[in-house]
C-alpha positions as protocol buffer text, in pm:
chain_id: "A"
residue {
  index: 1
  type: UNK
  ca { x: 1858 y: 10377 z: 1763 }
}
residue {
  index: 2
  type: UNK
  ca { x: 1586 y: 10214 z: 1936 }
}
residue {
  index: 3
  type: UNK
  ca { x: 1421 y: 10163 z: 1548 }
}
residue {
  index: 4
  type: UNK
  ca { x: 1729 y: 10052 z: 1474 }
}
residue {
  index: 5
  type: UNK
  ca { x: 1733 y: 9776 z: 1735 }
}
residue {
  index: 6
  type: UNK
  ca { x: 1304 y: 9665 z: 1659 }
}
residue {
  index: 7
  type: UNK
  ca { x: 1361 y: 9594 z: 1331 }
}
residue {
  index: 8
  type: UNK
  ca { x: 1626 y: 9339 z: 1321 }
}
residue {
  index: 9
  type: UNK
  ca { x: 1394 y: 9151 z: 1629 }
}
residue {
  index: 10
  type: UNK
  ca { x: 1105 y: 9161 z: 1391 }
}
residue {
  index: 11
  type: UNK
  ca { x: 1274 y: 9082 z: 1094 }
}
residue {
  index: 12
  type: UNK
  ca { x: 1440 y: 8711 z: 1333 }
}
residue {
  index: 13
  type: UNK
  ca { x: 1055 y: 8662 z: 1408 }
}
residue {
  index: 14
  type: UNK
  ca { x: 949 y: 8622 z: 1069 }
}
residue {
  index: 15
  type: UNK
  ca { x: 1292 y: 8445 z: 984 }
}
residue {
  index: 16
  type: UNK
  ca { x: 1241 y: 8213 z: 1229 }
}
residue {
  index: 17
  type: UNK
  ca { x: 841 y: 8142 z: 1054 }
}
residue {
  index: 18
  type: UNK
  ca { x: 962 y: 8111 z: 737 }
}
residue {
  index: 19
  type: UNK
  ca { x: 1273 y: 7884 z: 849 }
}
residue {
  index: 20
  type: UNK
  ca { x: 996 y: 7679 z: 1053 }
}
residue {
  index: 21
  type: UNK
  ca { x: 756 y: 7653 z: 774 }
}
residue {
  index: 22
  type: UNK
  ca { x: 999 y: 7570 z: 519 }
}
residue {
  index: 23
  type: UNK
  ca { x: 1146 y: 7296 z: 739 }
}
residue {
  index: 24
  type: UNK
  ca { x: 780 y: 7133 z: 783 }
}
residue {
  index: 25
  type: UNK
  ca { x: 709 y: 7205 z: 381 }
}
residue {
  index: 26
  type: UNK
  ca { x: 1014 y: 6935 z: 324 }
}
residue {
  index: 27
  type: UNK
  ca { x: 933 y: 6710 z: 586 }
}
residue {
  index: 28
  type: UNK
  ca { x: 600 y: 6701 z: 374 }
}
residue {
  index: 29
  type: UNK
  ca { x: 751 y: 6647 z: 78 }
}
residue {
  index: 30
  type: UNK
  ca { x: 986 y: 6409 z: 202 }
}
residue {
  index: 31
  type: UNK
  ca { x: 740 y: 6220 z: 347 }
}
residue {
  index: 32
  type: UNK
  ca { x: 557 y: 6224 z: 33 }
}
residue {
  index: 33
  type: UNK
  ca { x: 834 y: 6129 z: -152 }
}
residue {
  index: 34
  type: UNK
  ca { x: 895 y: 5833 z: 47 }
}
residue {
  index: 35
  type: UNK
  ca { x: 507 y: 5675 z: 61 }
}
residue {
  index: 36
  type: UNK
  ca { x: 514 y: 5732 z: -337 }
}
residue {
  index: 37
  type: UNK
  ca { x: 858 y: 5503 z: -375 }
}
residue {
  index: 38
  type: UNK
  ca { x: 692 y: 5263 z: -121 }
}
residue {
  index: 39
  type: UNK
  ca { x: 386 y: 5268 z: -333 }
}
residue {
  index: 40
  type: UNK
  ca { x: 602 y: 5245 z: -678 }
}
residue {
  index: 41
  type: UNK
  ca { x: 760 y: 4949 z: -529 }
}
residue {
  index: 42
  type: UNK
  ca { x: 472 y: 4777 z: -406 }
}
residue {
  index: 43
  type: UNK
  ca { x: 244 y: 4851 z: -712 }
}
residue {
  index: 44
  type: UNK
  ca { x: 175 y: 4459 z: -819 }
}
residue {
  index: 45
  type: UNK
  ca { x: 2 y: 4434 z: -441 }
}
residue {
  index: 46
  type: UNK
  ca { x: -162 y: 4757 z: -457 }
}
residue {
  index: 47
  type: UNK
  ca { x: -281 y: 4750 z: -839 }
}
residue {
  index: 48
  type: UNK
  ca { x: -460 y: 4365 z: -736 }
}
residue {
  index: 49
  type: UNK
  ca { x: -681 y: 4563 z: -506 }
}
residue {
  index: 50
  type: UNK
  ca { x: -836 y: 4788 z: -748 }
}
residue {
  index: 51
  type: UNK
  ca { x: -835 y: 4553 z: -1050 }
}
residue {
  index: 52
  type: UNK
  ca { x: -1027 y: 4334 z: -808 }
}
residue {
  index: 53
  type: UNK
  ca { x: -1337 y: 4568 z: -868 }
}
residue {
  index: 54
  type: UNK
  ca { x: -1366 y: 4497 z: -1218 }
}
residue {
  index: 55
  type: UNK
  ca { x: -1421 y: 4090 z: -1168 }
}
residue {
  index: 56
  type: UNK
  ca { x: -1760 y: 4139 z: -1036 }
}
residue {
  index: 57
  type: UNK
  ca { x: -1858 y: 4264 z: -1391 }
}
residue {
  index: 58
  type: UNK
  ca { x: -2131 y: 4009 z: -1492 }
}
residue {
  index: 59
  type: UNK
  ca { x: -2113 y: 3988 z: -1898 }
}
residue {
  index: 60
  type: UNK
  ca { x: -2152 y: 3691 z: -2124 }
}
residue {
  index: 61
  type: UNK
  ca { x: -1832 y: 3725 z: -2284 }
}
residue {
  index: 62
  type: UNK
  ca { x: -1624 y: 3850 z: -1977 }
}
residue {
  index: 63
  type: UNK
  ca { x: -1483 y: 4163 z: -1886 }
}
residue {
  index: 64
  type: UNK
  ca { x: -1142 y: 4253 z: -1953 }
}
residue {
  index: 65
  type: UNK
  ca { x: -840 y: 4566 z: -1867 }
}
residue {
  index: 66
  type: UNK
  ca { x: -604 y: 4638 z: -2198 }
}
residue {
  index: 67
  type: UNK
  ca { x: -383 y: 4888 z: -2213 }
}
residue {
  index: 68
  type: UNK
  ca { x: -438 y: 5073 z: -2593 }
}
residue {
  index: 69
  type: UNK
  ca { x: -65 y: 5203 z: -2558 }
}
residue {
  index: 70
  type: UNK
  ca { x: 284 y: 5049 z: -2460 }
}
residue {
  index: 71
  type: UNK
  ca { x: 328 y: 5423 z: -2234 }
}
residue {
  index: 72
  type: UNK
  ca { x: 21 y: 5334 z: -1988 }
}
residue {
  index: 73
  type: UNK
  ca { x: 117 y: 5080 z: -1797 }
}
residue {
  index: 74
  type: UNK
  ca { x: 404 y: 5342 z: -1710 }
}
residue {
  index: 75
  type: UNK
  ca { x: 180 y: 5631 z: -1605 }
}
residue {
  index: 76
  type: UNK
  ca { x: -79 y: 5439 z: -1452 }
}
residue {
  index: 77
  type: UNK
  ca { x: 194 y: 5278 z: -1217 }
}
residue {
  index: 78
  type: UNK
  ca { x: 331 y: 5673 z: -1158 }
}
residue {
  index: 79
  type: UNK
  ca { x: -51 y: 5797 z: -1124 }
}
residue {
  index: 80
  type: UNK
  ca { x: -132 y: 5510 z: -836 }
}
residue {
  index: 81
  type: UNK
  ca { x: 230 y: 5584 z: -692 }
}
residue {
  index: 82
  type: UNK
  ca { x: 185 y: 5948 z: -628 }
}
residue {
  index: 83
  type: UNK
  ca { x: -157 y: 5931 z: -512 }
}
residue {
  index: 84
  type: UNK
  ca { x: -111 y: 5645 z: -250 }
}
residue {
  index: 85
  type: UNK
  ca { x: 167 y: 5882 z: -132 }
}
residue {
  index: 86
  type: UNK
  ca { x: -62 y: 6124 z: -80 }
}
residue {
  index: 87
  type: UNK
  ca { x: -342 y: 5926 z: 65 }
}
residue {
  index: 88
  type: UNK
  ca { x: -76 y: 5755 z: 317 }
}
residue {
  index: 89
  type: UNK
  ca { x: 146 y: 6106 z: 430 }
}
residue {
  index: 90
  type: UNK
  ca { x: -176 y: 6292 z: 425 }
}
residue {
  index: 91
  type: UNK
  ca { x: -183 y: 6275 z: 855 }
}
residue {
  index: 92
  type: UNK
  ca { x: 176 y: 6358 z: 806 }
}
residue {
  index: 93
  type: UNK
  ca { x: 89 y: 6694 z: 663 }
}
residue {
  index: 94
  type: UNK
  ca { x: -229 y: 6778 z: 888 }
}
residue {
  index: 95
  type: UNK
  ca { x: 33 y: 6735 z: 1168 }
}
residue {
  index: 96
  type: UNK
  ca { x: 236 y: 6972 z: 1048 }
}
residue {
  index: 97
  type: UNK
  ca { x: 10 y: 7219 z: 942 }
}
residue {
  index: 98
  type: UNK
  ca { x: -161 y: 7184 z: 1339 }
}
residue {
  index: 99
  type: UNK
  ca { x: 198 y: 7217 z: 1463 }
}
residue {
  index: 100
  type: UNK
  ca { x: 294 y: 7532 z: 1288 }
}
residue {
  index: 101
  type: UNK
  ca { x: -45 y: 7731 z: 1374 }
}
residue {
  index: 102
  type: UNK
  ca { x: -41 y: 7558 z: 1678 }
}
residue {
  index: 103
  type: UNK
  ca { x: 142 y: 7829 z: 1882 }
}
residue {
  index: 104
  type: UNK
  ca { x: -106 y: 8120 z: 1754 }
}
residue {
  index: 105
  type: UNK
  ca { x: -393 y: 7957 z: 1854 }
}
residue {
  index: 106
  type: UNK
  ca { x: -549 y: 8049 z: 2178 }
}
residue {
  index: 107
  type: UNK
  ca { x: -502 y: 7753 z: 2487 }
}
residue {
  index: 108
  type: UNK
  ca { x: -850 y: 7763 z: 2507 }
}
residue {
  index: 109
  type: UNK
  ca { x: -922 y: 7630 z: 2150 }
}
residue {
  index: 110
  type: UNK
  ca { x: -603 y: 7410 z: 2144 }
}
residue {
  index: 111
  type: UNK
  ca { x: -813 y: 7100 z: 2279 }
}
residue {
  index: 112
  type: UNK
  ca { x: -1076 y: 7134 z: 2005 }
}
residue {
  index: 113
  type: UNK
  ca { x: -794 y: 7171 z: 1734 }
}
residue {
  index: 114
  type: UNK
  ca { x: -656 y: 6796 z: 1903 }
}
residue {
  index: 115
  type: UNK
  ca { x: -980 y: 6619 z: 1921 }
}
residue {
  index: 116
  type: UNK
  ca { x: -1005 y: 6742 z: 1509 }
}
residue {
  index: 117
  type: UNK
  ca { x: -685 y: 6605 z: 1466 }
}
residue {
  index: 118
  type: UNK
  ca { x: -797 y: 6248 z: 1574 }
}
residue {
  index: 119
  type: UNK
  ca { x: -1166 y: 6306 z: 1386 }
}
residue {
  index: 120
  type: UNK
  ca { x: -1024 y: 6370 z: 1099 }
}
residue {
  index: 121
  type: UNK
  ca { x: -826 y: 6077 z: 1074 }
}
residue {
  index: 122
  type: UNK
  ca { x: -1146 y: 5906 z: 1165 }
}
residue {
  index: 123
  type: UNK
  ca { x: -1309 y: 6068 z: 838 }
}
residue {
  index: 124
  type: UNK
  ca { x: -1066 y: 5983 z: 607 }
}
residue {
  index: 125
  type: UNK
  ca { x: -1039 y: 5605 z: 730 }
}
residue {
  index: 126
  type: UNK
  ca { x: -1412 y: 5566 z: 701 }
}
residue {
  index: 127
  type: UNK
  ca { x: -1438 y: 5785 z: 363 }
}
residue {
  index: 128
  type: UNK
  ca { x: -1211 y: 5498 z: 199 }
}
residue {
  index: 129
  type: UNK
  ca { x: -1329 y: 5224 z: 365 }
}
residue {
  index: 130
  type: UNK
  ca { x: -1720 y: 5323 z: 216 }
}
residue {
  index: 131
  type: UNK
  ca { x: -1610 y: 5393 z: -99 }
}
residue {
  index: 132
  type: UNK
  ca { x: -1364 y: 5117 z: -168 }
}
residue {
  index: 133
  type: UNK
  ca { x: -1564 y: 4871 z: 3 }
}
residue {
  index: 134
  type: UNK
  ca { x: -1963 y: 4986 z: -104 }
}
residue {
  index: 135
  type: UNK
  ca { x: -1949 y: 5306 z: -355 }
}
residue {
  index: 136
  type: UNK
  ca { x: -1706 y: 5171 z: -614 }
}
residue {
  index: 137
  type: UNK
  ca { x: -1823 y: 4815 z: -625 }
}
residue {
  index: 138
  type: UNK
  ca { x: -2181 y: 4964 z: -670 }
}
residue {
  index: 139
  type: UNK
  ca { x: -2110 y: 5180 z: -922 }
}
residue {
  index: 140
  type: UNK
  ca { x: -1918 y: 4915 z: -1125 }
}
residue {
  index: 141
  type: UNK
  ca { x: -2249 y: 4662 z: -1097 }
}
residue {
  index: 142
  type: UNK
  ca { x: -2484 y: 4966 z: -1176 }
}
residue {
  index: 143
  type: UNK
  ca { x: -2299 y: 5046 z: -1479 }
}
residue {
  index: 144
  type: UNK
  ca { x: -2230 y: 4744 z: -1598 }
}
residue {
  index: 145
  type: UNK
  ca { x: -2533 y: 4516 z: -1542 }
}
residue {
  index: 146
  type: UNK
  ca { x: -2729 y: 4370 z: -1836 }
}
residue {
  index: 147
  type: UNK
  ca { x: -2996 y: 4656 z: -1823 }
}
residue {
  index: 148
  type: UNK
  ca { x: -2727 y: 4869 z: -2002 }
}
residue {
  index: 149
  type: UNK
  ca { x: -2498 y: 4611 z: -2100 }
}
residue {
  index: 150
  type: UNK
  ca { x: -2663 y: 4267 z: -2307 }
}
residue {
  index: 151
  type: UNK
  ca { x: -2466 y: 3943 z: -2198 }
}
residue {
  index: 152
  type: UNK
  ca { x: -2445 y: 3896 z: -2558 }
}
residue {
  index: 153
  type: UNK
  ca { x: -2182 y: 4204 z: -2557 }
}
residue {
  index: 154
  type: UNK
  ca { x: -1841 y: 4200 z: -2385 }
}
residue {
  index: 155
  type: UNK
  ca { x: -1664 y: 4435 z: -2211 }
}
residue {
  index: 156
  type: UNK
  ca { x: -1330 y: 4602 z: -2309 }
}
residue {
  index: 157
  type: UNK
  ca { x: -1191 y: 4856 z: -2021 }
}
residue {
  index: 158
  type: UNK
  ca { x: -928 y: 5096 z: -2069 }
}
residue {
  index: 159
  type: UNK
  ca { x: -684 y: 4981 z: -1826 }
}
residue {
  index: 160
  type: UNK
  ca { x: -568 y: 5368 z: -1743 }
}
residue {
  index: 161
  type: UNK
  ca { x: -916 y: 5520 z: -1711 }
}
residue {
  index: 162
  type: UNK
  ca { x: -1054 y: 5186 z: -1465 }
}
residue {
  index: 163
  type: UNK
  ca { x: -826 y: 5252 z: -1259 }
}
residue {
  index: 164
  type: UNK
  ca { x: -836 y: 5602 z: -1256 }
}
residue {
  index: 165
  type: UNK
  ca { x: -1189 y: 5591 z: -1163 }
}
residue {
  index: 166
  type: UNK
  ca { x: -1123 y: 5401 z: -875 }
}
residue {
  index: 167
  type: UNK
  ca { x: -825 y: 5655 z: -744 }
}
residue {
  index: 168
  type: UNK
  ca { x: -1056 y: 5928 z: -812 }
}
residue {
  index: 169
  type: UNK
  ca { x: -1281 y: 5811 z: -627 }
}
residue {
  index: 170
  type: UNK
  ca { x: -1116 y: 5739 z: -338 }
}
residue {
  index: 171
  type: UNK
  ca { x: -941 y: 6048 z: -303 }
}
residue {
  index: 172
  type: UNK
  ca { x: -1237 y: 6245 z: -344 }
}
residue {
  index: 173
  type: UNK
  ca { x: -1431 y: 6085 z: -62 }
}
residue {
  index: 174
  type: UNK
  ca { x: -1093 y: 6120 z: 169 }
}
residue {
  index: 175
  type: UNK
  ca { x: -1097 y: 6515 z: 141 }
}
residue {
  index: 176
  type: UNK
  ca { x: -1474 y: 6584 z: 80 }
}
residue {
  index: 177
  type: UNK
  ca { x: -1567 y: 6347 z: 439 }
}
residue {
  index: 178
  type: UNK
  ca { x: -1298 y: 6598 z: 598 }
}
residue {
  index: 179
  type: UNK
  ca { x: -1539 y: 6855 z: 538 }
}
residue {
  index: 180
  type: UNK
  ca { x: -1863 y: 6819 z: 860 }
}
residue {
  index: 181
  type: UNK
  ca { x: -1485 y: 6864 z: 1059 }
}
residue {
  index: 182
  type: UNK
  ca { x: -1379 y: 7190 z: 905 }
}
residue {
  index: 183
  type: UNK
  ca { x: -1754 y: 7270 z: 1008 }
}
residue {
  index: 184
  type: UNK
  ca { x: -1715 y: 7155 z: 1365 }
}
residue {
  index: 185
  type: UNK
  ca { x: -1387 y: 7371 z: 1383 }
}
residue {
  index: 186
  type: UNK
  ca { x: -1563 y: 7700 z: 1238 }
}
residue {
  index: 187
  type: UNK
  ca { x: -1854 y: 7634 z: 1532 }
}
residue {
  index: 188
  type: UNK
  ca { x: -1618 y: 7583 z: 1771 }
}
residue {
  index: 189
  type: UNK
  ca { x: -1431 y: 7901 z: 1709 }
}
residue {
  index: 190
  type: UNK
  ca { x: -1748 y: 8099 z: 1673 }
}
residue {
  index: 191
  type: UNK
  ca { x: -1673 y: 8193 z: 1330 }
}
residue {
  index: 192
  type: UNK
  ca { x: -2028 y: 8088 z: 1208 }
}
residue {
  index: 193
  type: UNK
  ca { x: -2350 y: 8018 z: 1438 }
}
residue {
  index: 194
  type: UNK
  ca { x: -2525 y: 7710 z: 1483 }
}
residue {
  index: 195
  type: UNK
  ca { x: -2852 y: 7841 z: 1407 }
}
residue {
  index: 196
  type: UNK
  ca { x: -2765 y: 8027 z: 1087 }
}
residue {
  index: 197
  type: UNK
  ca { x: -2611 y: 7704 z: 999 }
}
residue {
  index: 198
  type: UNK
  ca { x: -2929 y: 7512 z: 1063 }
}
residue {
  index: 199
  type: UNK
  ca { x: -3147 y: 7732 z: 881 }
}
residue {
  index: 200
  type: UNK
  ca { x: -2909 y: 7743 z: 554 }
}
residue {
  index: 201
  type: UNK
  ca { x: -2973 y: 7373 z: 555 }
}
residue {
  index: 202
  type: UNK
  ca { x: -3147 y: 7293 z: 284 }
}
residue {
  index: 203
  type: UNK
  ca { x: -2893 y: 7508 z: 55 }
}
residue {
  index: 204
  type: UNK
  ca { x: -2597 y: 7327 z: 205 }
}
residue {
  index: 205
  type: UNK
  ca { x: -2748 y: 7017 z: 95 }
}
residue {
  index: 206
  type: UNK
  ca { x: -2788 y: 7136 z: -250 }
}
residue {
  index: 207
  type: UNK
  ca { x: -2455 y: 7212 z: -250 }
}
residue {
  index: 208
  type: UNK
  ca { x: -2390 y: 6897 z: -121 }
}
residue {
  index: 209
  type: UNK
  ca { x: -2560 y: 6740 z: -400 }
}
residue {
  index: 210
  type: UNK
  ca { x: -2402 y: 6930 z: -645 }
}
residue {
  index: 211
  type: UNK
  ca { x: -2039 y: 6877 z: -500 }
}
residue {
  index: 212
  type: UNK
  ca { x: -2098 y: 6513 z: -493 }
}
residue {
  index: 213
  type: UNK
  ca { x: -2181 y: 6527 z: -892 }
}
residue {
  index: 214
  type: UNK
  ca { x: -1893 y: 6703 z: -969 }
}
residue {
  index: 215
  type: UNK
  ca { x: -1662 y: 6483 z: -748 }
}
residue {
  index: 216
  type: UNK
  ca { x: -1741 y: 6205 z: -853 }
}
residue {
  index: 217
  type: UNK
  ca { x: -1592 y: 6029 z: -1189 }
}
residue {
  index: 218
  type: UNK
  ca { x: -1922 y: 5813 z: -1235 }
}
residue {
  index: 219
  type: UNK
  ca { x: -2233 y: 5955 z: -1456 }
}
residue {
  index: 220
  type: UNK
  ca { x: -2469 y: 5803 z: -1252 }
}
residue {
  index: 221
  type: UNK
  ca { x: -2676 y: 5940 z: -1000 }
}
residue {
  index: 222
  type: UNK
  ca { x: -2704 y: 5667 z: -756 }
}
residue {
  index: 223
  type: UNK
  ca { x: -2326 y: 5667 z: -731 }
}
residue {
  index: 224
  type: UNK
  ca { x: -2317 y: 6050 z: -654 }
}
residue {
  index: 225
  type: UNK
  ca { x: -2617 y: 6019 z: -388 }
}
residue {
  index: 226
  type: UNK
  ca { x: -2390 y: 5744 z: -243 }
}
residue {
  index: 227
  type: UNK
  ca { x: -2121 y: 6017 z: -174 }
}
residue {
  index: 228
  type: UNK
  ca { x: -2398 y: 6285 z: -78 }
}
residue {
  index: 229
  type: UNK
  ca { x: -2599 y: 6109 z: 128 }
}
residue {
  index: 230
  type: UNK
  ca { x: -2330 y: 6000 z: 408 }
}
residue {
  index: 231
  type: UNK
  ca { x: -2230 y: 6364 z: 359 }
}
residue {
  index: 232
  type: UNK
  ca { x: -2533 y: 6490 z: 438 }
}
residue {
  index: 233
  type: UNK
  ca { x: -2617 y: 6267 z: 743 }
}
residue {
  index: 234
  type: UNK
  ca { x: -2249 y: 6400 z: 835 }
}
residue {
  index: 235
  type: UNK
  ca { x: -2354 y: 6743 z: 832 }
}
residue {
  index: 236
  type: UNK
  ca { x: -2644 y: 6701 z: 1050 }
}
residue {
  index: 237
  type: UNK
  ca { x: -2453 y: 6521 z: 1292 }
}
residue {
  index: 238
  type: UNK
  ca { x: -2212 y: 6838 z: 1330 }
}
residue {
  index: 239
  type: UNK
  ca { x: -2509 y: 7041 z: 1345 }
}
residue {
  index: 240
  type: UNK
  ca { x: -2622 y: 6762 z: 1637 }
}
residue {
  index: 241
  type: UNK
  ca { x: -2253 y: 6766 z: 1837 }
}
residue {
  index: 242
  type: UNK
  ca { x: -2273 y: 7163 z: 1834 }
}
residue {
  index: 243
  type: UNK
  ca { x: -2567 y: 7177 z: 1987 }
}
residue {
  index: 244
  type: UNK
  ca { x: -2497 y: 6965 z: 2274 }
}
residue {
  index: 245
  type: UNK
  ca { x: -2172 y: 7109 z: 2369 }
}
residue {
  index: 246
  type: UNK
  ca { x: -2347 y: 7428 z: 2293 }
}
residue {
  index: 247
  type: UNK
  ca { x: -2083 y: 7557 z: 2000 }
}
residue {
  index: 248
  type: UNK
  ca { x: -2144 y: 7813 z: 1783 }
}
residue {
  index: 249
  type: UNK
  ca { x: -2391 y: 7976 z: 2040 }
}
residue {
  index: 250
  type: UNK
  ca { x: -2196 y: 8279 z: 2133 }
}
């Protein structure tokens, strides 16, 4: 009997996390749902700041977007849609993910989960703002300037794959600068050591390096040492914040 009785208890518990995490998986959604019609509806605004990029192309005969098929307009306005509503209802997720492990995670460690929270928004805000704002505009000059490009040539740009090389890279940056936090965390919880971290530093920069190249939709190297370096200088700043609230020492 008393089996009996256990089972149906343990089988509520796990009813109860699937119930909760199913009811946080549609508030995601939902939430996703709704920044990607705001972004569909909004797409004239939003598609001005990213064709903006191209008009600092220096060529004789100007620069110029076309579309090479009447279906890209279409997907290019669905491709910007669903990835704004993932860039804007990304804190909406994090939230809920914190919220559901939240209970399991020791009161000690719940303050370091909360100050994460708030650094990570922190990350993402200035991961955009350096690669809408320096990286992309960079790039774009770099790639385009009459070194590579005579003024005597003009320049035709697919409208789908400009503009895709701007979301890419901006949504790249967002979840790769997320990354000297998820290394904070794993100090913090004493899942990896400071030291041993410190020592494997010039292989995490590597891999750095070779993250960054993959990442990142340009060709160029200056525009993939543009992502590594503030990723790097990230890294060593964990390394820097561990060591003076002594984390990843025990």
């Amino acid at each position: 009997m008393s089996r009996h009785k256990s089972n149906p208890e343990k089988q509520m518990t796990i009813f109860g996390h699937l119930t909760e995490l199913r009811r946080r998986v549609i508030i995601s959604l939902l939430f996703f749902l709704g920044c990607a019609v705001i972004a569909f509806i909004l797409y004239d605004g939003i598609i001005q700041l990213f064709t903006l990029q191209f008009k600092s192309i220096q060529s004789g005969l100007g620069a110029t977007l076309f579309a090479n098929s009447i279906t890209e307009g279409f997907l290019v306005k669905l491709k910007t849609a669903a990835i704004f509503g993932l860039i804007f209802s990304l804190p909406v997720h994090i939230v809920n993910l914190v919220q559901f492990v939240f209970p399991a995670i020791d009161r000690k460690y719940r303050k370091i989960v909360t100050i994460g929270l708030f650094a990570s928004f922190l990350l993402a805000a200035f991961g955009a703002y350096l690669t809408y704002f320096r990286i992309v505009p960079f790039s774009i000059r770099f790639l385009t300037n009459s070194g590579f490009i005579p003024k005597s040539v003009g320049v035709l740009l697919s409208y789908q794959e400009s503009i895709t090389y701007v979301l890419s890279f901006l949504l790249w940056a967002i979840i790769t600068f997320q990354t000297p936090l998820v290394l904070e965390i794993l100090l913090a919880l004493n899942v990896i050591k400071r030291k041993a971290v410190f020592r494997a530093s010039r292989y995490v920069i590597v891999g750095i390096v070779i993250l960054s190249a993959v990442i990142t939709p340009s060709v160029d190297p200056v525009s993939q040492l543009s992502i590594a370096l503030p990723l790097v200088l990230l890294f060593f700043l964990a390394i820097l914040v561990a060591k003076i609230f002594k984390l990843g020492e025990s």
